[in-house]
C-alpha positions as CSV (number, residue, x, y, z in Angstrom):
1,X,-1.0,4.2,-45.5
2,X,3.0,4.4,-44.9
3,X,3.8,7.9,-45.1
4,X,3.0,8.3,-41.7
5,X,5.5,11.4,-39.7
6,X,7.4,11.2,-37.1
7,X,5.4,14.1,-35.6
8,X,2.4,11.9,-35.5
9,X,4.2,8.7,-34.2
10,X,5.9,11.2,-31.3
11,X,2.5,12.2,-30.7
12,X,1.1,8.9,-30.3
13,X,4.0,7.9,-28.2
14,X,3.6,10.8,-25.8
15,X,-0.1,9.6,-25.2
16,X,0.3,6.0,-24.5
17,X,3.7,5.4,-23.8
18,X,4.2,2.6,-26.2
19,X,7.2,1.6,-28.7
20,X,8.1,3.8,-31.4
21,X,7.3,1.1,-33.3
22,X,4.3,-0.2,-31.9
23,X,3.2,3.6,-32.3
24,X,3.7,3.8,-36.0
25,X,2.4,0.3,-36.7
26,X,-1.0,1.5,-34.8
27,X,-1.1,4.5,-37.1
28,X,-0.1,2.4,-40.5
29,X,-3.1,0.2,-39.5
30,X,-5.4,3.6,-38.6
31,X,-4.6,5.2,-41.5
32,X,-3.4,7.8,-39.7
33,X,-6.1,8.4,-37.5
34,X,-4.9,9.2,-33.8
35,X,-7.9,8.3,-32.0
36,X,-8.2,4.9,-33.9
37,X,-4.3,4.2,-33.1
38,X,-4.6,4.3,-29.5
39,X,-7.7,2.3,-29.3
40,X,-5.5,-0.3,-31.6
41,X,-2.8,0.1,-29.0
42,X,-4.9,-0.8,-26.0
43,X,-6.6,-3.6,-27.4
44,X,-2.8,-4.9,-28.0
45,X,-2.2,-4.2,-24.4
46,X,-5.3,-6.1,-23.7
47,X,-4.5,-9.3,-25.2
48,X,-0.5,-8.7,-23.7
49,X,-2.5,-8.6,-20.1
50,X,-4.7,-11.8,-21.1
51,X,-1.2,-13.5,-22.3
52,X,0.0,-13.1,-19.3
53,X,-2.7,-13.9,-16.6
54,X,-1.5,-17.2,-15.4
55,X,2.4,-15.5,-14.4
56,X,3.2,-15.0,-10.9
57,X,3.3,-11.8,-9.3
58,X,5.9,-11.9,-6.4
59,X,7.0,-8.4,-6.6
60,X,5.4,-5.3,-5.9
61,X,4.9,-1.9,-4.0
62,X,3.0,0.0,-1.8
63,X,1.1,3.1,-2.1
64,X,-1.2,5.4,-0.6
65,X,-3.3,8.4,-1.3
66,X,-5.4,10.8,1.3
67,X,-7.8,13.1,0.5
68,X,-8.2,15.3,2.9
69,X,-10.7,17.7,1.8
70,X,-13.0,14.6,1.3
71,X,-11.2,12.4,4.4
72,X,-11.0,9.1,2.5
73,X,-8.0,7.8,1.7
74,X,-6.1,4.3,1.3
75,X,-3.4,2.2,1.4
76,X,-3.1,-0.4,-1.7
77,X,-0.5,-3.5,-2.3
78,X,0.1,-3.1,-6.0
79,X,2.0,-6.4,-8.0
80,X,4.0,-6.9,-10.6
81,X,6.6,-10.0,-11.5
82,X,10.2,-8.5,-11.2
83,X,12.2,-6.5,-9.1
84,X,13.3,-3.9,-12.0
85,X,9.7,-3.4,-12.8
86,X,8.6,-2.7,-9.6
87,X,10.9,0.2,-9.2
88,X,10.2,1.6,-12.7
89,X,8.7,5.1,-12.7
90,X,6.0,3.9,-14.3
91,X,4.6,0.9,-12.5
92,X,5.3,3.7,-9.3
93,X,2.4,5.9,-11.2
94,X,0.3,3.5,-12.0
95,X,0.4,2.2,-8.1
96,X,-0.1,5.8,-7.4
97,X,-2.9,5.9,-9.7
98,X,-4.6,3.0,-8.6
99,X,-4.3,3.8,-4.7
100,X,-6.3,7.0,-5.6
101,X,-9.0,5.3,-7.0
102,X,-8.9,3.0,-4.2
103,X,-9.6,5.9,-1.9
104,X,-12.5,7.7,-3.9
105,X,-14.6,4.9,-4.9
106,X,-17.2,2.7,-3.4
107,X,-15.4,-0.9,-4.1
108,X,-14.4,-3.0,-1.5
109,X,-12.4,-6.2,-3.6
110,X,-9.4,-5.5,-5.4
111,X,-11.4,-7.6,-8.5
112,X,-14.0,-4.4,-8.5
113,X,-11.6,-2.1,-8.7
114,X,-10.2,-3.1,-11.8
115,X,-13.8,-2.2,-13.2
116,X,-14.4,1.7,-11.5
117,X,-13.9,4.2,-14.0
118,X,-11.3,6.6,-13.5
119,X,-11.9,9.7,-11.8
120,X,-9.8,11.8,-13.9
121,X,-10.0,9.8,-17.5
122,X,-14.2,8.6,-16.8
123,X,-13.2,6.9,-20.3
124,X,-11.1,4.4,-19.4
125,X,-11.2,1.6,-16.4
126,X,-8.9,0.9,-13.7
127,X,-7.9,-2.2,-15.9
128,X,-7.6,-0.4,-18.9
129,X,-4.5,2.2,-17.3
130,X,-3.1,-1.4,-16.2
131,X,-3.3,-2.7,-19.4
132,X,-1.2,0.9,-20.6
133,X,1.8,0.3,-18.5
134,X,1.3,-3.6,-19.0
135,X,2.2,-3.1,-22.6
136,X,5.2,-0.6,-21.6
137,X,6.9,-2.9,-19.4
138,X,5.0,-6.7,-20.7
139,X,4.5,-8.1,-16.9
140,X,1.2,-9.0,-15.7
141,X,0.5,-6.5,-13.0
142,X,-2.5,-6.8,-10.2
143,X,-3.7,-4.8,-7.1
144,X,-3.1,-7.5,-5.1
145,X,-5.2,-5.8,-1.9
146,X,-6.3,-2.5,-0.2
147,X,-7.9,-0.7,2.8
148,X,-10.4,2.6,2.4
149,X,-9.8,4.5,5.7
150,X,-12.0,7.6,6.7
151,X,-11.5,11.1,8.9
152,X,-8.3,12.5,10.1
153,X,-5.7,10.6,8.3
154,X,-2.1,9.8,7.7
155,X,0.4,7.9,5.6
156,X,3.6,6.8,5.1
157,X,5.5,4.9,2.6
158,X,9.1,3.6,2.6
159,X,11.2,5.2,-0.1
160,X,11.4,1.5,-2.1
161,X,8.3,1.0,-1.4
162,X,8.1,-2.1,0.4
163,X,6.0,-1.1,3.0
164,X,3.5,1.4,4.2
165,X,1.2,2.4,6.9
166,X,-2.0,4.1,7.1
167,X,-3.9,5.5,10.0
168,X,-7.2,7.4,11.4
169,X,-7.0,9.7,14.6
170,X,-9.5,11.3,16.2
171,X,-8.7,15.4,17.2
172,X,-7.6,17.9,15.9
173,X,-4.3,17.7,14.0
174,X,-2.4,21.0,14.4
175,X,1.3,19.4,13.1
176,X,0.6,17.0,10.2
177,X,4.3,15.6,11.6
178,X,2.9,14.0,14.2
179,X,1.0,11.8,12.3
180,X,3.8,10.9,10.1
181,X,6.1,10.6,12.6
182,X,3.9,7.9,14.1
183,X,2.9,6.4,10.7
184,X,7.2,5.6,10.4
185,X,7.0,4.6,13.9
186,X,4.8,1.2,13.2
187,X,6.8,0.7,9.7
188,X,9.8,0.7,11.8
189,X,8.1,-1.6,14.7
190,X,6.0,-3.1,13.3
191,X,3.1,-3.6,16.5
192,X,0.9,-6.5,16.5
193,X,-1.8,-4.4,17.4
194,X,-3.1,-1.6,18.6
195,X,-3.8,-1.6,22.4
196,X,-3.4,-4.4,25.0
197,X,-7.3,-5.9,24.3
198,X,-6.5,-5.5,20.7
199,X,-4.2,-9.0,21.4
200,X,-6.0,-12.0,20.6
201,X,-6.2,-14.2,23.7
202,X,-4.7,-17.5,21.8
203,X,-1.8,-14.6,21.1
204,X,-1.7,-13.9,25.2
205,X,-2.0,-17.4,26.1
206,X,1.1,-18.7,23.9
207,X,3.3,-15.7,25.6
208,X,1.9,-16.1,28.8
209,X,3.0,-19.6,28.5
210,X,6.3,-18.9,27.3
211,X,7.2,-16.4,30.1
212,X,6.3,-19.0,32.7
213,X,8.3,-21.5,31.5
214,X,11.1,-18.8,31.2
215,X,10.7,-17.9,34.8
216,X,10.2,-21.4,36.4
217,X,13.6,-22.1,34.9
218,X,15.2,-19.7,37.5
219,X,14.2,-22.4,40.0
220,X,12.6,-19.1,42.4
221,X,9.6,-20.1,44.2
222,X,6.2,-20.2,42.7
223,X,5.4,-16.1,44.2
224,X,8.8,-14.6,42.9
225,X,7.9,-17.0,39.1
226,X,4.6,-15.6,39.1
227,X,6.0,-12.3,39.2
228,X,9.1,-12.4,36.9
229,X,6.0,-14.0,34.2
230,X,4.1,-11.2,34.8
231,X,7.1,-8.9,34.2
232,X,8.3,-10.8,30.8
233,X,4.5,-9.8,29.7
234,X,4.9,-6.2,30.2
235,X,8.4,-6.2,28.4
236,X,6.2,-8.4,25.6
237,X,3.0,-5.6,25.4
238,X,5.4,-2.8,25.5
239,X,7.0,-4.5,22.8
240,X,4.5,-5.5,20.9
241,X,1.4,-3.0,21.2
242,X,2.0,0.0,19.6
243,X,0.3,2.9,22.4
244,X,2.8,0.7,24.9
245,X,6.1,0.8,22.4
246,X,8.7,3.4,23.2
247,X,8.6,6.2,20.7
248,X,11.7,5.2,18.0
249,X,12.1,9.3,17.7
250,X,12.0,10.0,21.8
251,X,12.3,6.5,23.9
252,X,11.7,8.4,27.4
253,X,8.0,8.4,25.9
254,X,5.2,5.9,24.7
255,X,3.2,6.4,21.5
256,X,0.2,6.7,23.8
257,X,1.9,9.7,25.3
258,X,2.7,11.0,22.4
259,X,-0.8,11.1,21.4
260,X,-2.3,12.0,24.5
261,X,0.1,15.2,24.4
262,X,-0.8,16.2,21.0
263,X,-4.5,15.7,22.0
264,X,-5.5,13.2,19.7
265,X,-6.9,9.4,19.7
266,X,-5.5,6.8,17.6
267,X,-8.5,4.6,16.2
268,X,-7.1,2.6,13.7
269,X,-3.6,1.7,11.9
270,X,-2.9,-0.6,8.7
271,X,0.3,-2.4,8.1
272,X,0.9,-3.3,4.9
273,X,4.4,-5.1,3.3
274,X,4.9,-6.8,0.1
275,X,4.1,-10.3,0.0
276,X,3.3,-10.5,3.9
277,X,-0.1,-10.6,5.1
């Protein structure tokens, strides 16, 4: 069948998202049947993902989603091969996509969630809307990891995005700003954790270790060294642990205060940045 429109082949287009040509070759081989021309299409896409397994995925972005009438949400790495790609409108829904479904199911490995159904398209996997944009823009594509946080959340996600944070409070949340206002906070910072105990003790140890050698170069006596250590510690936690860190927005205040004034507990925060763990 060759007399196929271009009504149909626009049609076809506007549901997968594949080449013109591609489109029209599915619905030569479907004999015109739509329904048959997209399943051709995404067992192409298919075999362009399989093609592809073994290529590195160096580039990426991050995404979240938070539900807040069922207070789950989550923050997912997403990967792809090339910079271009990774900013392409598409690959930005798909990551989109994929951090929803991250948030609303029950899987805990990035391998399961290719499996989950979709929530709003039960017909089709995870990996089948992967293998969609894998045939648009022919990389191999991957969620590469993600964490399902639950209760009073909030999210932030650079505008590239590079990197984004995630976190759960405790209270209630009258200005939704706070919480993105801290979320940018630790994407600017960076913390290492997020109270003092949070700090593993091999972490401690090396910067305890540091400081002294720091301050027993100043050739003071062992008292006054043991106190200018002590003091290079503080400068490290306040640098270092987020409730101690300087506000980036208002330095004359802590995070913790900032928290404590707004009333609410900070129980958990996740960092995440392409290609850093």
């Amino acid at each position: 069948m060759s007399n196929i429109s271009a009504a149909a082949v626009k049609s076809l287009r506007d549901r997968t998202n594949a080449p013109m040509m591609d489109c029209k070759a599915a619905l030569i081989e479907a004999n015109g049947d739509m329904e048959k021309a997209i399943e051709i299409i995404r067992k192409k896409n298919s075999a362009i993902q399989v093609a592809k397994g073994d290529r590195e995925t160096a580039e990426g972005r991050i995404a979240a989603y938070i539900n807040s009438a069922k207070h789950v949400g989550a923050i997912l790495e997403m990967r792809c091969e090339s910079a271009p790609v990774a900013k392409n409108e598409h690959f930005v829904k798909l990551a989109d996509t994929v951090a929803k479904e991250a948030a609303l199911g029950l899987v805990t490995t990035p391998e399961a969630l290719l499996s989950q159904k979709l929530h709003d398209h039960p017909t089709q996997t995870v990996n089948d809307r992967i293998g969609d944009v894998v045939g648009i823009l022919r990389e191999k594509m991957k969620p590469e990891r993600f964490t399902r946080l639950s209760g009073v959340l909030g999210s932030y996600c650079h505008h590239n995005g590079s990197l984004g944070v995630l976190i759960q409070v405790e209270g209630n949340v009258t200005d939704q700003q706070i919480l993105s206002d801290v979320c940018m906070h630790i994407a600017a910072r960076n913390p290492v954790a997020l109270r003092r105990e949070d700090v593993s003790k091999e972490v401690i140890d090396k910067e305890l270790d540091i400081a002294k050698t720091q301050a027993a170069a100043t050739g003071k006596p062992a008292n006054i060294v043991e106190k200018i250590a002590e003091g290079k510690m503080k400068t490290w936690f306040a640098e270092n642990v987020l409730l101690e860190q300087p506000f980036v927005k208002d330095d004359s205040k802590t995070v913790g205060d900032l928290l404590k004034g707004a009333g609410l507990k900070l129980v958990k925060f996740v960092y995440y940045k392409v290609g850093v763990r």
